[in-house]
C-alpha positions as a Markdown table, in Angstrom:
| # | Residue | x | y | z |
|---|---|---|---|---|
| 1 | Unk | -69.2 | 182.5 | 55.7 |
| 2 | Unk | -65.6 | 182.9 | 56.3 |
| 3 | Unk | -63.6 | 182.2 | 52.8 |
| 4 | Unk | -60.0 | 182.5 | 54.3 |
| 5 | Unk | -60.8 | 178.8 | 56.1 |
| 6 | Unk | -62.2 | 177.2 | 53.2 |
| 7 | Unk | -59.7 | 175.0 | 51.4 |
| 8 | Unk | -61.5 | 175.8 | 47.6 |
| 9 | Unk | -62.0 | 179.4 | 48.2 |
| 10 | Unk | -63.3 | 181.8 | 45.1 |
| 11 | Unk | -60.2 | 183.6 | 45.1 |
| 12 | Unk | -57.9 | 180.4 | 45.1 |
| 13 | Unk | -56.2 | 182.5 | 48.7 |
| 14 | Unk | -53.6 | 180.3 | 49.6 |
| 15 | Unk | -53.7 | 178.7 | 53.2 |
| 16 | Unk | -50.1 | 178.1 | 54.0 |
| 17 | Unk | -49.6 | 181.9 | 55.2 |
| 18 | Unk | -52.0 | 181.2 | 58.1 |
| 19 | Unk | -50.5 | 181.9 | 61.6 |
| 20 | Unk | -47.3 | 182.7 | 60.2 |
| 21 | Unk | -45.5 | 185.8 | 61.7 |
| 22 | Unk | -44.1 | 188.3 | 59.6 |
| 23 | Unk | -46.2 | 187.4 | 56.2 |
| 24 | Unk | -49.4 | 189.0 | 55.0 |
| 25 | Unk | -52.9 | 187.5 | 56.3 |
| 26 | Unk | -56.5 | 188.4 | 54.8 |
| 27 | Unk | -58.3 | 190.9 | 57.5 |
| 28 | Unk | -61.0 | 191.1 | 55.6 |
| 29 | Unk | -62.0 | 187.5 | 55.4 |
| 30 | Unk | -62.4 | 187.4 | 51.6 |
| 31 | Unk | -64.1 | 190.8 | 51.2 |
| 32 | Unk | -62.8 | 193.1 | 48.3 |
| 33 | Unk | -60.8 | 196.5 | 49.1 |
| 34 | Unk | -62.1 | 199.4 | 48.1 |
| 35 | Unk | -59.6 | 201.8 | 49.7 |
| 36 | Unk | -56.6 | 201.3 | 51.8 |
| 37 | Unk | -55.2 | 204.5 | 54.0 |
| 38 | Unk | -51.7 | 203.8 | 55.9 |
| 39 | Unk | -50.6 | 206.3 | 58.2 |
| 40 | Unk | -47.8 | 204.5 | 60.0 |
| 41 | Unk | -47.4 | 200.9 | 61.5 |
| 42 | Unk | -50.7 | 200.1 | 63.5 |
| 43 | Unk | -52.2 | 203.0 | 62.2 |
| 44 | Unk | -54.5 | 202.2 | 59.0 |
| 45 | Unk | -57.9 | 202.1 | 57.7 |
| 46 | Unk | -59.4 | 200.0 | 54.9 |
| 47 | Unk | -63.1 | 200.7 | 53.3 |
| 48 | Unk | -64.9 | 197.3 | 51.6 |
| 49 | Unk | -66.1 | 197.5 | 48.4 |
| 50 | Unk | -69.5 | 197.7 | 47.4 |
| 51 | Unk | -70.7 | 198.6 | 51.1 |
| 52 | Unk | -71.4 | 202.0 | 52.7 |
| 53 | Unk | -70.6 | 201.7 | 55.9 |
| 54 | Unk | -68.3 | 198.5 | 56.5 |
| 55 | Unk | -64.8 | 199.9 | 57.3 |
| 56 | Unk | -61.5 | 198.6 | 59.5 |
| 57 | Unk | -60.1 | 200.8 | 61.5 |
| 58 | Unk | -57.0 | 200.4 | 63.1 |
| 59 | Unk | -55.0 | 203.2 | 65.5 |
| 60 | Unk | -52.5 | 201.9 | 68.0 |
| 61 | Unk | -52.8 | 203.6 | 71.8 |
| 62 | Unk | -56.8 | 204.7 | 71.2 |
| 63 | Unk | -59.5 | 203.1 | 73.0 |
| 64 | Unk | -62.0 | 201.0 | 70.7 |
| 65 | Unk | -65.0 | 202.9 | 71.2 |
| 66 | Unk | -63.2 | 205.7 | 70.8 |
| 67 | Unk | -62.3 | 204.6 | 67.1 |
| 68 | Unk | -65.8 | 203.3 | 66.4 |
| 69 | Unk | -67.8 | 206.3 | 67.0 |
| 70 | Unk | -65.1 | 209.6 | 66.6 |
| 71 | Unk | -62.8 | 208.2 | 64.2 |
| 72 | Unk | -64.2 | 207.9 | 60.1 |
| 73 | Unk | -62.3 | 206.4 | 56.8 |
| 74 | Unk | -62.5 | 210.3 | 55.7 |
| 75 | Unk | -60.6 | 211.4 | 59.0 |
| 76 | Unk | -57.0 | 209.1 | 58.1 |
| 77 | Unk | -57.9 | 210.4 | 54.4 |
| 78 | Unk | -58.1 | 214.0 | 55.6 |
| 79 | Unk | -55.0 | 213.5 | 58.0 |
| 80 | Unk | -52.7 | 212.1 | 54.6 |
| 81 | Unk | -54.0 | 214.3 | 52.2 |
| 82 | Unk | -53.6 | 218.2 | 54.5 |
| 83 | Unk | -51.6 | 216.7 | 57.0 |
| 84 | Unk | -54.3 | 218.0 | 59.5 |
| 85 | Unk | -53.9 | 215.4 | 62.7 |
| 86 | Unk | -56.5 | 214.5 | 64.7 |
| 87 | Unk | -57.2 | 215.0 | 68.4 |
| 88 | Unk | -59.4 | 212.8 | 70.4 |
| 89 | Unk | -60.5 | 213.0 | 74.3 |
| 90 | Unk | -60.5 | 209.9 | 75.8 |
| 91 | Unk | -61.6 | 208.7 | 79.5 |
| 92 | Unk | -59.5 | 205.8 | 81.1 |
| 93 | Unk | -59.7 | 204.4 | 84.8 |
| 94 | Unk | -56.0 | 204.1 | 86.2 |
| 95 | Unk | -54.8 | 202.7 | 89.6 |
| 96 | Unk | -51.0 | 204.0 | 91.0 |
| 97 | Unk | -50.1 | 202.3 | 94.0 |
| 98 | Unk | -53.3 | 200.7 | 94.6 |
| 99 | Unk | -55.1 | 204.0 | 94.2 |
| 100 | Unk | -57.6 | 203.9 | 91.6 |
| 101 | Unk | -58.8 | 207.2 | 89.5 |
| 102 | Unk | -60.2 | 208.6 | 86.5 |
| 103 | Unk | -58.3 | 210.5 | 84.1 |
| 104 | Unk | -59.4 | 212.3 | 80.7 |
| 105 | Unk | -56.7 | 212.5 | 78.0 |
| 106 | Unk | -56.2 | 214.5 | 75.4 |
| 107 | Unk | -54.7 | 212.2 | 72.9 |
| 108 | Unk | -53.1 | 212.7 | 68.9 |
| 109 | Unk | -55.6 | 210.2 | 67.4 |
| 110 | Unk | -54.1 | 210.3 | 63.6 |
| 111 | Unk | -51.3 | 211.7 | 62.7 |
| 112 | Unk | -49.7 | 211.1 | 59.2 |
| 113 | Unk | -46.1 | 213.0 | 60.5 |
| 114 | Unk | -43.1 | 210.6 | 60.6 |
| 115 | Unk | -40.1 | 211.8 | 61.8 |
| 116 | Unk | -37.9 | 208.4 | 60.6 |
| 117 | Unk | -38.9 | 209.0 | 57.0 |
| 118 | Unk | -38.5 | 211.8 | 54.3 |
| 119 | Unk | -41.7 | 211.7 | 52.0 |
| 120 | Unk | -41.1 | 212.1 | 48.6 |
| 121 | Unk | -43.0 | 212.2 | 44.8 |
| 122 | Unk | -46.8 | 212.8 | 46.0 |
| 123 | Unk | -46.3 | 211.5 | 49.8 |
| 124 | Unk | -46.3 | 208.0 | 48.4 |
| 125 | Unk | -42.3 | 207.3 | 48.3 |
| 126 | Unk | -40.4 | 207.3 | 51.4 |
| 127 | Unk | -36.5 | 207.4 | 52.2 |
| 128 | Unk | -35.3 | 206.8 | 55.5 |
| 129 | Unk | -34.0 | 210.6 | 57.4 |
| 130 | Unk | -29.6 | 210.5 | 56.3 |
| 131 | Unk | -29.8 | 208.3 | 52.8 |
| 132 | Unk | -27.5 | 210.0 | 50.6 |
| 133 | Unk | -30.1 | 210.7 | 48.2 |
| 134 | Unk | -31.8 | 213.3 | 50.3 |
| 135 | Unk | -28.6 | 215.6 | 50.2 |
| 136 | Unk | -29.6 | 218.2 | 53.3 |
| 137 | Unk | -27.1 | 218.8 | 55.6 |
| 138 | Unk | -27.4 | 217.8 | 59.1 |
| 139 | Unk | -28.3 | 221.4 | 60.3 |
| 140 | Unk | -31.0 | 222.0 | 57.8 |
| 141 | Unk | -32.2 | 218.2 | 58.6 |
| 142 | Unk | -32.6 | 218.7 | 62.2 |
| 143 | Unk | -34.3 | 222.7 | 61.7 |
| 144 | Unk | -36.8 | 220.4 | 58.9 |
| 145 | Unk | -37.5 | 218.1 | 61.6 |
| 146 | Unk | -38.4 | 220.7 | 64.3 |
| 147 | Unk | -40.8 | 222.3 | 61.2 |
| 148 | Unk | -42.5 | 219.6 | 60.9 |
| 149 | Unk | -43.3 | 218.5 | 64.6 |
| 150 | Unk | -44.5 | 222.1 | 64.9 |
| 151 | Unk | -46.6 | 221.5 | 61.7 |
| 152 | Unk | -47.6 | 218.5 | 62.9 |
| 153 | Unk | -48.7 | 219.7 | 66.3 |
């Protein structure tokens, strides 16, 4: 039973943010969130409450299967917590000028590295890279920057 559609739902969710762009919607369809992991934009996982194995997965460029049955809660928890990325392998069928082929790809699956934000007070606050606050000058900025894609690779 979906609860989001109902007009008198148990959680009095409001209806009028339906189908509107740009304003929160209920994924879960009523269920309660146990755990929400957010790596970047289109790049998330949330665990239900109460259940063992009901998750949503979300990771933007990986193939569906691929996030099903490689991909776990624990992996974008891992990936946030050590900053440890994960690699998947991937098989995709491709055409290039009406030539059709296989290729396998080695993909970067989860990645919690950002190079648009500084991470600050227990990777939870974030300031974009050049606020004034941050106070690091533009060499040590960019030689930060090329740390972390190495750390991140």
């Amino acid at each position: 039973m979906n609860l989001i559609l109902q007009e008198n739902n148990i959680h009095n969710l409001p209806r009028k943010n339906r189908k509107v762009l740009g304003k929160f919607k209920d994924e879960m369809n009523g269920k309660i969130l146990e755990e929400f992991i957010g790596l970047d934009s289109k790049l998330y996982s949330n665990k239900v409450f109460a259940s063992n194995n009901d998750e949503m997965k979300k990771a933007k460029g990986v193939k569906k299967n691929i996030i099903k049955n490689q991909i776990t809660h624990n992996d974008y928890k891992i990936c946030l917590e050590n900053k440890i990325p994960k690699t998947v392998k991937q098989k995709m069928i491709r055409s290039t000028k009406h030539k059709i082929y296989t290729i396998e790809q080695n993909k970067r699956g989860l990645s919690s590295f950002d190079d648009k934000r500084c991470l600050f007070d227990q990777q939870t606050d974030t300031l974009p890279w050049g606020h004034y606050k941050i106070n690091i000058e533009r060499k040590k900025f960019i030689q930060h920057l090329q740390y972390l894609s190495e750390k991140g690779s």
